[in-house]
mmCIF file as Biopython writes it, N, C-alpha, C and O atoms, coordinates in Angstrom:
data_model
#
loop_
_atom_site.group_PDB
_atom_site.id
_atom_site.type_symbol
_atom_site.label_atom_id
_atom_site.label_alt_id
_atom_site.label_comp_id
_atom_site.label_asym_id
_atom_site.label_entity_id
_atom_site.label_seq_id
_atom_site.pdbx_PDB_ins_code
_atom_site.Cartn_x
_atom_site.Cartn_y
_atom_site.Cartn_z
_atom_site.occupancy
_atom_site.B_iso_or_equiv
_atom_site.auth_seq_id
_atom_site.auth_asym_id
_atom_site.pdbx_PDB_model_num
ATOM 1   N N  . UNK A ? 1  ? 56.114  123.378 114.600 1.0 0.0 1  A 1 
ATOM 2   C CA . UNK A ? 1  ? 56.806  124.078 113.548 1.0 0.0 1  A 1 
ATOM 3   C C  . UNK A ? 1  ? 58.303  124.186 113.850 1.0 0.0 1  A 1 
ATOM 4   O O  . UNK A ? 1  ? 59.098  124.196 112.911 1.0 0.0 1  A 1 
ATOM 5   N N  . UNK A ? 2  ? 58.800  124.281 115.347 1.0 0.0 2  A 1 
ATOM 6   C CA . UNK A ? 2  ? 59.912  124.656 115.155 1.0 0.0 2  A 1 
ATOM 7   C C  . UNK A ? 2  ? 60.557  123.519 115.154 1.0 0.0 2  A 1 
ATOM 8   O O  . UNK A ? 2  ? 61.695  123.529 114.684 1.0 0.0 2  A 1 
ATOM 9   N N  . UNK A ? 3  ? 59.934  122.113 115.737 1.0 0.0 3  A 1 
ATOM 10  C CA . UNK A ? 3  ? 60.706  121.208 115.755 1.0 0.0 3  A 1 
ATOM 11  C C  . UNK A ? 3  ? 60.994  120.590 114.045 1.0 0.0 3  A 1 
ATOM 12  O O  . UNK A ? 3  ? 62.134  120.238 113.745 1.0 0.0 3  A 1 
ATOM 13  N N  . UNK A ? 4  ? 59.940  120.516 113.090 1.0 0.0 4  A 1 
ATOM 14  C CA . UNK A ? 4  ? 60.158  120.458 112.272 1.0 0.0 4  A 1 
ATOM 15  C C  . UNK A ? 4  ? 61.511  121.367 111.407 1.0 0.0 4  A 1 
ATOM 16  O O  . UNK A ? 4  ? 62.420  120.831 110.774 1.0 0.0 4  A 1 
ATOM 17  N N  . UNK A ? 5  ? 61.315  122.796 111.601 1.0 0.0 5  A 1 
ATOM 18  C CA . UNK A ? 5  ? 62.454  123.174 111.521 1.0 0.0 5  A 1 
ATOM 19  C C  . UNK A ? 5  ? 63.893  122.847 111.565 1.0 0.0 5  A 1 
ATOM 20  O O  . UNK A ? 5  ? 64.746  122.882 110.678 1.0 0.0 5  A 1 
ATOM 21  N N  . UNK A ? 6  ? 63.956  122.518 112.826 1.0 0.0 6  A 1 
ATOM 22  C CA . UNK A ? 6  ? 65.445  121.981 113.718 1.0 0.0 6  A 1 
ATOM 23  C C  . UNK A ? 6  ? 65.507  120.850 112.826 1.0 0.0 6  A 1 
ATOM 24  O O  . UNK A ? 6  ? 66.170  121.030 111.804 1.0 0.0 6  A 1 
ATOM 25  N N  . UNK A ? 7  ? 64.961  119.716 112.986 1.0 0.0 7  A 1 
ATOM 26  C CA . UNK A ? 7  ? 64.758  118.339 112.231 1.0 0.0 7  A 1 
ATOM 27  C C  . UNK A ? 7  ? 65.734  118.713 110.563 1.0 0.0 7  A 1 
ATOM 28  O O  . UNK A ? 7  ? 66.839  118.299 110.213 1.0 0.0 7  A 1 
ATOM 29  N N  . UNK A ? 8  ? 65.018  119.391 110.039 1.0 0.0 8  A 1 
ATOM 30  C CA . UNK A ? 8  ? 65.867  120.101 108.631 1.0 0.0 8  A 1 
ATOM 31  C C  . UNK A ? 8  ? 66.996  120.723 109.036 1.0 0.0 8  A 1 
ATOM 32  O O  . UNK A ? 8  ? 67.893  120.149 108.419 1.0 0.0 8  A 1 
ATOM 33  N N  . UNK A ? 9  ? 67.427  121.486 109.652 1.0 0.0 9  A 1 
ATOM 34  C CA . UNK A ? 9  ? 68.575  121.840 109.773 1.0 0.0 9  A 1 
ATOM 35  C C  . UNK A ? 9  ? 69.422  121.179 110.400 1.0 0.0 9  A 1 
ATOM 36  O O  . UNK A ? 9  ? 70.556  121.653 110.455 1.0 0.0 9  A 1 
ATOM 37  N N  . UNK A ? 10 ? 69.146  119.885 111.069 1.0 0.0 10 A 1 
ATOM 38  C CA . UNK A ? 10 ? 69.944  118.992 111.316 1.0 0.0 10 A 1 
ATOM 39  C C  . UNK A ? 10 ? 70.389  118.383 110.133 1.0 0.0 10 A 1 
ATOM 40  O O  . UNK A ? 10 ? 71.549  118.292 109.729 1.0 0.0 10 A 1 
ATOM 41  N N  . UNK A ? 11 ? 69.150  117.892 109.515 1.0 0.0 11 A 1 
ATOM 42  C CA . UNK A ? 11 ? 69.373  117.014 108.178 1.0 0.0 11 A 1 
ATOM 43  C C  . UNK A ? 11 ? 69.960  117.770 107.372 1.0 0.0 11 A 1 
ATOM 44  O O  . UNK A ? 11 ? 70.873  117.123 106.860 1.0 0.0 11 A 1 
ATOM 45  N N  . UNK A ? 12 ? 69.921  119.008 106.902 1.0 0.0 12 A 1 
ATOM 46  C CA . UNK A ? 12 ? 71.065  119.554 106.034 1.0 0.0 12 A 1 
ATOM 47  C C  . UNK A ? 12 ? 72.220  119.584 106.706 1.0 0.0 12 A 1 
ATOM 48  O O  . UNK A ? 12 ? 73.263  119.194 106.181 1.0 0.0 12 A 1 
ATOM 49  N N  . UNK A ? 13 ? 72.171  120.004 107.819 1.0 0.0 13 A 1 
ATOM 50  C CA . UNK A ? 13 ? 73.961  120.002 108.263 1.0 0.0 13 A 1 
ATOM 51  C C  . UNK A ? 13 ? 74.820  118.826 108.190 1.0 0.0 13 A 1 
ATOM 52  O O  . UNK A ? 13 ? 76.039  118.724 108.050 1.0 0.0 13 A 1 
ATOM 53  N N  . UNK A ? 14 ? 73.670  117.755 108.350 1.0 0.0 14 A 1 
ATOM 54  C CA . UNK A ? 14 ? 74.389  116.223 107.908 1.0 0.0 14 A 1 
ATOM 55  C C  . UNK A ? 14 ? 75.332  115.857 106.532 1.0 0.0 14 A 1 
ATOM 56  O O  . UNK A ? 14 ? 76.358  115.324 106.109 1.0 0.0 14 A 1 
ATOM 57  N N  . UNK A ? 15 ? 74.061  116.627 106.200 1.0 0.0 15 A 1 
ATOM 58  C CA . UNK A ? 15 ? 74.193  116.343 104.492 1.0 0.0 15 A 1 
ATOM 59  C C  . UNK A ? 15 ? 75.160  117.065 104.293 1.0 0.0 15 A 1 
ATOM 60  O O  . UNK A ? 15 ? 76.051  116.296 103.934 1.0 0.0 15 A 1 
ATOM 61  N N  . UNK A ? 16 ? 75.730  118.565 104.306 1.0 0.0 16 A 1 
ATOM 62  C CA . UNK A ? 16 ? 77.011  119.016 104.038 1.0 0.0 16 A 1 
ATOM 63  C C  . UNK A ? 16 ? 77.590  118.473 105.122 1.0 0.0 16 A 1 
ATOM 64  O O  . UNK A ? 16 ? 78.155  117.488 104.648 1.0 0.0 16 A 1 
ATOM 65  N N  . UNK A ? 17 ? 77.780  118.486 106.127 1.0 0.0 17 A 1 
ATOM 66  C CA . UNK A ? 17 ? 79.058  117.638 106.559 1.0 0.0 17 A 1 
ATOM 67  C C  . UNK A ? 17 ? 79.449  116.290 106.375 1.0 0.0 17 A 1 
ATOM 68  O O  . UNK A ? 17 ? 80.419  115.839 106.984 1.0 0.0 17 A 1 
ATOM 69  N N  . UNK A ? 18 ? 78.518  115.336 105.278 1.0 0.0 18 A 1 
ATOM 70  C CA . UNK A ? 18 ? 78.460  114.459 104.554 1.0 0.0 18 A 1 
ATOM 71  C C  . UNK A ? 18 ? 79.369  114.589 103.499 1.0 0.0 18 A 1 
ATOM 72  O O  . UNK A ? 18 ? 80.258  113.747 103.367 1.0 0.0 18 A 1 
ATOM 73  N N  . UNK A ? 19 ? 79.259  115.570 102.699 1.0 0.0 19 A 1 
ATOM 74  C CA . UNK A ? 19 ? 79.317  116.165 101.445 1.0 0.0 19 A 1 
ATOM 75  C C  . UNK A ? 19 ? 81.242  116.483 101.280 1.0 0.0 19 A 1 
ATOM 76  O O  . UNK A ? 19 ? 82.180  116.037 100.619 1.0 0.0 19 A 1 
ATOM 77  N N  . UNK A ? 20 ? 80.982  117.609 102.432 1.0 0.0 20 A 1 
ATOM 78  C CA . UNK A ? 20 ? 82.706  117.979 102.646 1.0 0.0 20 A 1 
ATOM 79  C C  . UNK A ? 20 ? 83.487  116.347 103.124 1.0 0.0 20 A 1 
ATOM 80  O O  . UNK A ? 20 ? 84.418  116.010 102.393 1.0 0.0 20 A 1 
ATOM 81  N N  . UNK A ? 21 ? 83.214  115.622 104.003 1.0 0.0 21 A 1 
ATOM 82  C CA . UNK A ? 21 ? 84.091  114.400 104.196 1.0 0.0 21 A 1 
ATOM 83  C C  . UNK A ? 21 ? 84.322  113.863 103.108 1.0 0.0 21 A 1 
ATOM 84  O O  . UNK A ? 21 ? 85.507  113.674 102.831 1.0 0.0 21 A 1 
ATOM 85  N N  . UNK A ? 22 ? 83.621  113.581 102.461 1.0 0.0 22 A 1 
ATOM 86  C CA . UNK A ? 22 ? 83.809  112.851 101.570 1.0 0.0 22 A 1 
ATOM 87  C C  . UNK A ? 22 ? 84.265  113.086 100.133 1.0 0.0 22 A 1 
ATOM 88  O O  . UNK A ? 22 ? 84.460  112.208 99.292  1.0 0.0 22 A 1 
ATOM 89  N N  . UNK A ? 23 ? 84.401  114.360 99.983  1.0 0.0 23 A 1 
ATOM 90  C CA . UNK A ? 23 ? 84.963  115.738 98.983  1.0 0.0 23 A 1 
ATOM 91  C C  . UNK A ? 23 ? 86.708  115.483 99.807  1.0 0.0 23 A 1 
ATOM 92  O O  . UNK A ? 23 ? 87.684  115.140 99.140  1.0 0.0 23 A 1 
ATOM 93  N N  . UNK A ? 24 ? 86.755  115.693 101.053 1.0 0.0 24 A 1 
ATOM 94  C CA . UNK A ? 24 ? 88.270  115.471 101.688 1.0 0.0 24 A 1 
ATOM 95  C C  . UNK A ? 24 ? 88.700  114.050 101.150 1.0 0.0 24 A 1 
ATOM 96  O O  . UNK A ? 24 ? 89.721  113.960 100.469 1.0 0.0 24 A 1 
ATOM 97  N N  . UNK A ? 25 ? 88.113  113.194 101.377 1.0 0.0 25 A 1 
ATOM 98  C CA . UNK A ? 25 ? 88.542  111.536 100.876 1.0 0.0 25 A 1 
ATOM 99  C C  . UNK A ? 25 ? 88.986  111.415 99.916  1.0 0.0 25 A 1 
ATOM 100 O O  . UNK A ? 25 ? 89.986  110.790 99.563  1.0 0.0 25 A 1 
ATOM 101 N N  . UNK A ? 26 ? 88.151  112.118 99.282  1.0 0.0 26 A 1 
ATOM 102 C CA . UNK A ? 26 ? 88.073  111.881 97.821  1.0 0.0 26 A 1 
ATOM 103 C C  . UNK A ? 26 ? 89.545  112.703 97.371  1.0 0.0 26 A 1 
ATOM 104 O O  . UNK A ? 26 ? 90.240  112.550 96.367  1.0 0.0 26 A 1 
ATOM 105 N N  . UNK A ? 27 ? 89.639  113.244 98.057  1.0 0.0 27 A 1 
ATOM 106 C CA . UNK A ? 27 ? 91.071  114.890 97.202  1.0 0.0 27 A 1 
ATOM 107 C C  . UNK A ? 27 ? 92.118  113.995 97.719  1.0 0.0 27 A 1 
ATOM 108 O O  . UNK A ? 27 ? 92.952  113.642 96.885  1.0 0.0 27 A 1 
ATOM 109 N N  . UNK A ? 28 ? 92.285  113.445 99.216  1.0 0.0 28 A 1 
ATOM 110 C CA . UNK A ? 28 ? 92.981  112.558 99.638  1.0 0.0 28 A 1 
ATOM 111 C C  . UNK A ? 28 ? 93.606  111.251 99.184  1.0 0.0 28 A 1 
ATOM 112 O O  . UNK A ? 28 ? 94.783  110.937 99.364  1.0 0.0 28 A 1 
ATOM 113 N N  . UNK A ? 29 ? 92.658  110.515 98.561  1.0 0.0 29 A 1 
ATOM 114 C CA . UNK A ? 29 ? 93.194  108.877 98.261  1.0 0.0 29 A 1 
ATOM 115 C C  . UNK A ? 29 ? 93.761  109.871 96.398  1.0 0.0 29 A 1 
ATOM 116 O O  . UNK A ? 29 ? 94.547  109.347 95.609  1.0 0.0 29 A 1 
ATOM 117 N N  . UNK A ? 30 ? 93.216  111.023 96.201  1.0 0.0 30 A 1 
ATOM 118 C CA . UNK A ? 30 ? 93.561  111.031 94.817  1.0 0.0 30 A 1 
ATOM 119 C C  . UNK A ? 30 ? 94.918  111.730 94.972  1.0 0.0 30 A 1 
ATOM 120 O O  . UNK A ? 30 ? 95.671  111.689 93.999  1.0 0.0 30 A 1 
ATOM 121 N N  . UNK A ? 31 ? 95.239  112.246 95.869  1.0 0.0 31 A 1 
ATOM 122 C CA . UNK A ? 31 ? 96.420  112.967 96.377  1.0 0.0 31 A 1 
ATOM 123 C C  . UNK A ? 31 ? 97.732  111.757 96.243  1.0 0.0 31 A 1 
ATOM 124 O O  . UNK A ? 31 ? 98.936  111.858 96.007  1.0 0.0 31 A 1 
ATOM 125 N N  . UNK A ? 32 ? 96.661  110.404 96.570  1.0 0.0 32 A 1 
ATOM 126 C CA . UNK A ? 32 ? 98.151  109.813 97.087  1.0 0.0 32 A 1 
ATOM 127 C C  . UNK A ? 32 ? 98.215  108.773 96.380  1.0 0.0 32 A 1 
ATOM 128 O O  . UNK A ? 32 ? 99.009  107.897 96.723  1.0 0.0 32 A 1 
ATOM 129 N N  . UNK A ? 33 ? 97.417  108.597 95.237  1.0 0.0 33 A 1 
ATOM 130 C CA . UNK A ? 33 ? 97.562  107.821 94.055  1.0 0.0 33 A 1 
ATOM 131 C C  . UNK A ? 33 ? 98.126  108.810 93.020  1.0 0.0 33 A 1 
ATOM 132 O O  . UNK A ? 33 ? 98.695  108.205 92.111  1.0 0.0 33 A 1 
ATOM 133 N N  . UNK A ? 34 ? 98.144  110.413 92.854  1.0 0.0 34 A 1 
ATOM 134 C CA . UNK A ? 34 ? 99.086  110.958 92.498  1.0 0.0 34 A 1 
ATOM 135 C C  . UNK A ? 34 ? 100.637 110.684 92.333  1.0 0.0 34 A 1 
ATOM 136 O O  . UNK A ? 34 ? 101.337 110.259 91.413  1.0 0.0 34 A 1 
ATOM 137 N N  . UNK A ? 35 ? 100.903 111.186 93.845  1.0 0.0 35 A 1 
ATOM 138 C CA . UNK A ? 35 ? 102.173 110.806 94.562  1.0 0.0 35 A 1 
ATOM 139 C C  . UNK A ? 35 ? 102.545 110.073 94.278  1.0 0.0 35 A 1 
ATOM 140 O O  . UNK A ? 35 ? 103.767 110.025 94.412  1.0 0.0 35 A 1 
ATOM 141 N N  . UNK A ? 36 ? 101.987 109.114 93.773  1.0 0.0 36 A 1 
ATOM 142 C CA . UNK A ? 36 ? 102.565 107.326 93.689  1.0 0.0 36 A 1 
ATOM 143 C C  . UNK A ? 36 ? 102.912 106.904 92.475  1.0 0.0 36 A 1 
ATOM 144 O O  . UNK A ? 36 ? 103.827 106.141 92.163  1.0 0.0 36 A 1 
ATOM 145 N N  . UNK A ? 37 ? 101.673 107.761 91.425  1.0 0.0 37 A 1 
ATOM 146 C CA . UNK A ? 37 ? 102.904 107.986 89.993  1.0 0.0 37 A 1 
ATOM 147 C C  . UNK A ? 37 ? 103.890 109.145 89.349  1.0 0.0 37 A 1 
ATOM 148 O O  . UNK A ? 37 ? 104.656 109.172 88.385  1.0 0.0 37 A 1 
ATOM 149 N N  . UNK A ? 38 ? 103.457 110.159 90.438  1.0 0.0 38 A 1 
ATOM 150 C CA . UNK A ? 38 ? 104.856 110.609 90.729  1.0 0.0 38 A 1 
ATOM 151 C C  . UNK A ? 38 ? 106.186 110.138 90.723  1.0 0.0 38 A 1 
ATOM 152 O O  . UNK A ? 38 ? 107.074 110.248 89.878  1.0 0.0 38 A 1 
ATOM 153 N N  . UNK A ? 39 ? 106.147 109.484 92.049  1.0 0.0 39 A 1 
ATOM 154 C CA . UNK A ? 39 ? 106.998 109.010 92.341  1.0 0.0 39 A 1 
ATOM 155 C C  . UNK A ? 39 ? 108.017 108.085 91.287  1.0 0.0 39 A 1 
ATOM 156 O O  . UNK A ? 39 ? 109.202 108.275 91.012  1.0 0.0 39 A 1 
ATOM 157 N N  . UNK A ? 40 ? 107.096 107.035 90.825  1.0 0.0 40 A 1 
ATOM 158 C CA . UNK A ? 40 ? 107.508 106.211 89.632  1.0 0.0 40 A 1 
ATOM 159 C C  . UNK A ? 40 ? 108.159 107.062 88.506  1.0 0.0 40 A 1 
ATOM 160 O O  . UNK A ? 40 ? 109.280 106.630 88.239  1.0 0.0 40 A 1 
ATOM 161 N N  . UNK A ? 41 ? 107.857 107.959 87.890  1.0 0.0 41 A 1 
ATOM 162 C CA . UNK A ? 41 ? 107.994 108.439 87.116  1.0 0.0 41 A 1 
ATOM 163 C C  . UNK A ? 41 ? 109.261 109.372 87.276  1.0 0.0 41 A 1 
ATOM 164 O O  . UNK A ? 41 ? 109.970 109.410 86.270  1.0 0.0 41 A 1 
ATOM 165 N N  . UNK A ? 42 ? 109.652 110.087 88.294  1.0 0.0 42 A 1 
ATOM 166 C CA . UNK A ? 42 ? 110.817 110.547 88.993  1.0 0.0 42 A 1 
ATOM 167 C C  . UNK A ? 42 ? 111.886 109.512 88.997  1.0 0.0 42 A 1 
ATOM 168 O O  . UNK A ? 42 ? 112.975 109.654 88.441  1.0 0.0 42 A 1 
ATOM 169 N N  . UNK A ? 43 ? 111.549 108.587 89.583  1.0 0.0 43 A 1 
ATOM 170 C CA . UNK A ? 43 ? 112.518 107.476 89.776  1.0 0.0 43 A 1 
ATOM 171 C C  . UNK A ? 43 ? 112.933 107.031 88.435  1.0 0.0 43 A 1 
ATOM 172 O O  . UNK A ? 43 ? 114.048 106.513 88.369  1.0 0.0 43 A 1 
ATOM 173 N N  . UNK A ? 44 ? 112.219 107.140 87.317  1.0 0.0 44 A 1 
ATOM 174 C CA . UNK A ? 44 ? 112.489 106.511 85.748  1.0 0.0 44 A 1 
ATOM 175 C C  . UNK A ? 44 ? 113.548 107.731 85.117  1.0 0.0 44 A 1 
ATOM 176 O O  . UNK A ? 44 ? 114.677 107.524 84.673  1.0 0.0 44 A 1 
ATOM 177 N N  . UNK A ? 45 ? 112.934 108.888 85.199  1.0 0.0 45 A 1 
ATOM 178 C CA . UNK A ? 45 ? 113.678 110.165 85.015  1.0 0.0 45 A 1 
ATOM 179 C C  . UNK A ? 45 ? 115.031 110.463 86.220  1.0 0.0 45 A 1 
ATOM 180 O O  . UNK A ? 45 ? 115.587 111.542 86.015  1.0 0.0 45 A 1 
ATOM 181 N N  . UNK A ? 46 ? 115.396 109.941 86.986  1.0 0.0 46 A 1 
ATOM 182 C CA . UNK A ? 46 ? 116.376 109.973 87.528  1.0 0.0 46 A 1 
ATOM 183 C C  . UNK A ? 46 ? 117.472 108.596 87.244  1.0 0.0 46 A 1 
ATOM 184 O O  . UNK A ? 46 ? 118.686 108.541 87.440  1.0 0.0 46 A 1 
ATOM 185 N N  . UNK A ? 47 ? 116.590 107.608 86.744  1.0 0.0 47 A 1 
ATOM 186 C CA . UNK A ? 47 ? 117.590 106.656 86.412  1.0 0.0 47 A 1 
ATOM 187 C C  . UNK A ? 47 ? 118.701 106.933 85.147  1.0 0.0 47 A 1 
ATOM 188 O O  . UNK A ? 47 ? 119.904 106.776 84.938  1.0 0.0 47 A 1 
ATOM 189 N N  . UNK A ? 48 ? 117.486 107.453 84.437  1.0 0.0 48 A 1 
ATOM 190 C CA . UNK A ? 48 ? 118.252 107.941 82.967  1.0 0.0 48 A 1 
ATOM 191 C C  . UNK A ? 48 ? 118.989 109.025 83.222  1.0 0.0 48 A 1 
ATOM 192 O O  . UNK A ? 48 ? 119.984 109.146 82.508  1.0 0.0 48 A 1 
ATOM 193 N N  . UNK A ? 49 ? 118.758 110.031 84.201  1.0 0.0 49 A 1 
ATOM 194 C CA . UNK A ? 49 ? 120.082 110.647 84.334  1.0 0.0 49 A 1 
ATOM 195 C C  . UNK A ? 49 ? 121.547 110.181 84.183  1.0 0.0 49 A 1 
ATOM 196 O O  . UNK A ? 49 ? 122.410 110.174 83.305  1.0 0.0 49 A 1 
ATOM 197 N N  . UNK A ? 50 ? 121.400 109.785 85.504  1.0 0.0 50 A 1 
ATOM 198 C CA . UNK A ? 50 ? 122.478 108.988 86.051  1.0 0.0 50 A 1 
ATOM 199 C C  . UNK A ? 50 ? 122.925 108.018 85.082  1.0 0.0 50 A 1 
ATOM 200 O O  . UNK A ? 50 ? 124.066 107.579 85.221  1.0 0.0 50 A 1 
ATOM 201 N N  . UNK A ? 51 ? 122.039 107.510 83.884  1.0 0.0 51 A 1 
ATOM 202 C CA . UNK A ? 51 ? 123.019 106.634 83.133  1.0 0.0 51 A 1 
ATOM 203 C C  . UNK A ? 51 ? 123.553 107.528 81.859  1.0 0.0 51 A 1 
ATOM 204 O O  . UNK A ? 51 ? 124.463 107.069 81.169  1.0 0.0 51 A 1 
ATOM 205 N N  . UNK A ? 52 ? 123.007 108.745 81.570  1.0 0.0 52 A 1 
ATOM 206 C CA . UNK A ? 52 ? 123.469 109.551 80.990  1.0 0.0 52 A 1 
ATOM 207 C C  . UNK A ? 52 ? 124.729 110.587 81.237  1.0 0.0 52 A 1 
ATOM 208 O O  . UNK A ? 52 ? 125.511 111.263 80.568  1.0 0.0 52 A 1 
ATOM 209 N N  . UNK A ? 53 ? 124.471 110.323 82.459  1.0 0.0 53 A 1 
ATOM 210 C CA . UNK A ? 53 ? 125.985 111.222 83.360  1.0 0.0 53 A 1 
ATOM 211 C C  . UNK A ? 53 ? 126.885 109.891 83.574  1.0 0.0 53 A 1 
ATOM 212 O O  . UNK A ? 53 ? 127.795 110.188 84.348  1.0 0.0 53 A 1 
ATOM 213 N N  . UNK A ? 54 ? 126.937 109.053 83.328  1.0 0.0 54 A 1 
ATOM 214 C CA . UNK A ? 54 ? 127.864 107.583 83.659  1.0 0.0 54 A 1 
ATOM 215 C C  . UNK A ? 54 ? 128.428 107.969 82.085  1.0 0.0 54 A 1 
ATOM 216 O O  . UNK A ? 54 ? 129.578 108.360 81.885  1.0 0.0 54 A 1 
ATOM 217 N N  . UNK A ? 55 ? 127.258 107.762 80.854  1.0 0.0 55 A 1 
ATOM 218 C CA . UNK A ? 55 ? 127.648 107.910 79.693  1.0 0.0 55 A 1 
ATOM 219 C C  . UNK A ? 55 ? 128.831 108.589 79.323  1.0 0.0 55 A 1 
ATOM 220 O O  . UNK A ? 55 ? 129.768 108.164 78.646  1.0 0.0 55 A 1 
ATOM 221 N N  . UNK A ? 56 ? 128.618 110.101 80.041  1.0 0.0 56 A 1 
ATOM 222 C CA . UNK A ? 56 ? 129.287 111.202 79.970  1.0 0.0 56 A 1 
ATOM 223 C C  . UNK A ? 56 ? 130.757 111.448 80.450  1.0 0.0 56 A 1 
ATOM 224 O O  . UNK A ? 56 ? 131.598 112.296 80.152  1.0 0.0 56 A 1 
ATOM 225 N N  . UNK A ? 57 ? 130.746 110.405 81.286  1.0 0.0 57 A 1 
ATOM 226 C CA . UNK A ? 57 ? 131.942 110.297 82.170  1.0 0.0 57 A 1 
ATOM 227 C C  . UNK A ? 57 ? 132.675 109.176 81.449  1.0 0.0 57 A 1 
ATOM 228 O O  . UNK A ? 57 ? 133.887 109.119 81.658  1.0 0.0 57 A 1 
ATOM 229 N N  . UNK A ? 58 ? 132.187 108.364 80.713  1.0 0.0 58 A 1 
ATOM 230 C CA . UNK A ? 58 ? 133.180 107.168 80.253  1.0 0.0 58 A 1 
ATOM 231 C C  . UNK A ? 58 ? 133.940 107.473 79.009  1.0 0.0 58 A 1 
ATOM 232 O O  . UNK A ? 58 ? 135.035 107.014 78.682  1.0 0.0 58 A 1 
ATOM 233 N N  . UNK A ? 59 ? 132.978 108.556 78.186  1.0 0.0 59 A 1 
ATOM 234 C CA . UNK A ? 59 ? 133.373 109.174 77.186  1.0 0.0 59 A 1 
ATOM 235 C C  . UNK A ? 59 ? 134.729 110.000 77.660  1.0 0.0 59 A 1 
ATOM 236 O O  . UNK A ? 59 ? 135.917 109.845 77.376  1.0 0.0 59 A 1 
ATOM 237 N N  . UNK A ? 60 ? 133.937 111.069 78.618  1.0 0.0 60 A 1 
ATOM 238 C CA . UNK A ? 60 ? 135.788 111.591 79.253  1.0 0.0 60 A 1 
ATOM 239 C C  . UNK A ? 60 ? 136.838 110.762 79.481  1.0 0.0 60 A 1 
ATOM 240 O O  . UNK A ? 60 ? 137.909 110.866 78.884  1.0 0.0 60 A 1 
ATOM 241 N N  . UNK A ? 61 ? 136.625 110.027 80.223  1.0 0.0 61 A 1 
ATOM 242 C CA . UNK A ? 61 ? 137.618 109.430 80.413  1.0 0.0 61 A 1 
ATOM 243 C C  . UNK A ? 61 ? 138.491 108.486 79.571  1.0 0.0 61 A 1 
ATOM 244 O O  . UNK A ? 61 ? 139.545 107.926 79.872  1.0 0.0 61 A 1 
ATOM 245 N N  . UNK A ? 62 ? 137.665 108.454 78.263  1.0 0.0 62 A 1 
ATOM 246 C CA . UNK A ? 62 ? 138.335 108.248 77.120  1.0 0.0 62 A 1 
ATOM 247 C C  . UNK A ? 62 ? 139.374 108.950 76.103  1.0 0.0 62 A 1 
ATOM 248 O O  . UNK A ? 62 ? 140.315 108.839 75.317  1.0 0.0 62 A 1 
ATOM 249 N N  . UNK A ? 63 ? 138.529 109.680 76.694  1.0 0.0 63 A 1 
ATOM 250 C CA . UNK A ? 63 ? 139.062 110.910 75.591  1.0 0.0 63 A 1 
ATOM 251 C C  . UNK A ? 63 ? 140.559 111.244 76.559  1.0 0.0 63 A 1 
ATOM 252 O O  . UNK A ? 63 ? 141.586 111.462 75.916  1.0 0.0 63 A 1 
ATOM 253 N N  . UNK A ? 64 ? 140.615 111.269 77.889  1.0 0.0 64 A 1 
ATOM 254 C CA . UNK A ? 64 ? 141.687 111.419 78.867  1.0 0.0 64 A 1 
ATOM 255 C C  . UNK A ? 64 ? 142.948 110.587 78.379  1.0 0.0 64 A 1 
ATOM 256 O O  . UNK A ? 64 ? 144.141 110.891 78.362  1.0 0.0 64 A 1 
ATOM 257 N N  . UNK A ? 65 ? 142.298 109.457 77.996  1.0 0.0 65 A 1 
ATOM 258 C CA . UNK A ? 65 ? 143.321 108.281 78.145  1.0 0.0 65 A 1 
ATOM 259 C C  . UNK A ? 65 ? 143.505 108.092 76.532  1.0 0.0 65 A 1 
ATOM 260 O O  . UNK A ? 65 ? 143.748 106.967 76.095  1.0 0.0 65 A 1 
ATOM 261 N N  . UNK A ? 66 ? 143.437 108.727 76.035  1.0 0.0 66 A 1 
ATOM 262 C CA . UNK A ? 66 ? 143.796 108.761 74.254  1.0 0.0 66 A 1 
ATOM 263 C C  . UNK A ? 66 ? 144.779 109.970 74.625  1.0 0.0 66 A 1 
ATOM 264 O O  . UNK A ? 66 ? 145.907 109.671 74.235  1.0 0.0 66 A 1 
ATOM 265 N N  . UNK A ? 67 ? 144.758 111.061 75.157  1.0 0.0 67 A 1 
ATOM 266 C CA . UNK A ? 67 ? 145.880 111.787 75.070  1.0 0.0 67 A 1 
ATOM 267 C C  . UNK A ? 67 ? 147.704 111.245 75.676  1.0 0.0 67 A 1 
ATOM 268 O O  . UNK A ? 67 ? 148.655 112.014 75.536  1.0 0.0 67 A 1 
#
């Protein structure tokens, strides 16, 4: 009886520590396929800044050089 016991509580402890690894993996590779269109998407939104602040500046400096 008791070995039967032990036997199961091995096999469940497997099984959740099965369960959680692979619950971590899983939060993990999705973490960093996140990140990754993050990233892209930052980089698109920072380009258009910067060509909107270029915009902004050529206009001034128009307007500078008309006076």
């Amino acid at each position: 009886m008791t070995m039967i016991r032990r036997g199961t509580v091995l096999a469940g402890g497997l099984a959740v520590y099965l369960l959680v690894v692979g619950f971590a993996g899983g939060m993990a590779a999705e973490r960093i396929r996140y990140d990754r269109e993050r990233a892209d998407v930052l980089a698109r939104y920072d380009g258009a800044v910067r060509e909107w602040h270029a915009t902004l500046l050529r206009v001034e400096h128009a307007a500078e050089a008309a006076r």
